[in-house]
C-alpha angles and dihedrals in degrees: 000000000000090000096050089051091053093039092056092036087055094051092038079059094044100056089051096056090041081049089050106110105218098130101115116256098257092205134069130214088220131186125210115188136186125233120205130192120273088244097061127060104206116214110178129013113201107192165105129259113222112196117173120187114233097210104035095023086221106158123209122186121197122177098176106114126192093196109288095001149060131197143209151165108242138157109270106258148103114310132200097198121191121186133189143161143091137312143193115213138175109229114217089267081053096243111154115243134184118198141152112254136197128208121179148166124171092205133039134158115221100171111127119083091259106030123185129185137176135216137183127241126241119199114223 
């Protein structure tokens, strides 16, 4: 009977541990947002977000925008991000502009659980 208890103690034990979740979440919530120039006060982005993953070159587009930023759920990683787009702006006589734009970077690390990053836009 002793023997029964602790066999069935040992594998009690056993499916725990095997139900313990310590394995490191593998995607990140990540942020991307937008920086304009101190002389323009944006005021709608219209665009798509372009990552690229540099190891396994998947690519994942977004073109939901909340203002200056977009987010998605991606594997952590290093990113190449391309956006482009178009965007209305006020000039500093508040004069109201649209333009494309173009934000990149060719390497970015998006590696915690919840990952932001910030580019600067280029008017084209």
């Amino acid at each position: 009977m002793k023997k029964i208890t602790r066999t069935i103690f040992i594998l009690l034990l056993l499916g725990l541990a095997a139900c313990n979740n310590d394995g490191e979440e593998i995607f990140t919530s990540a942020t991307i947002g937008l920086e304009a120039a101190d002389s323009i006060t944006v005021q709608k982005i219209q665009g798509t977000v372009k990552v690229v993953n540099i190891n396994t070159r998947q690519t994942t587009t977004n073109s939901q925008f909340d203002n200056l930023s977009s987010s998605m759920k991606l594997l952590r990683g290093a990113y190449q991000i391309t956006i482009t787009g178009y965007v209305v702006y006020l000039d500093n006589k508040s004069i109201q502009h649209t333009h494309a734009f173009i934000a990149y970077t060719d390497y970015c690390e998006l590696k915690d659980i919840k990952s932001q990053t910030k580019l600067k836009i280029v008017l084209i």
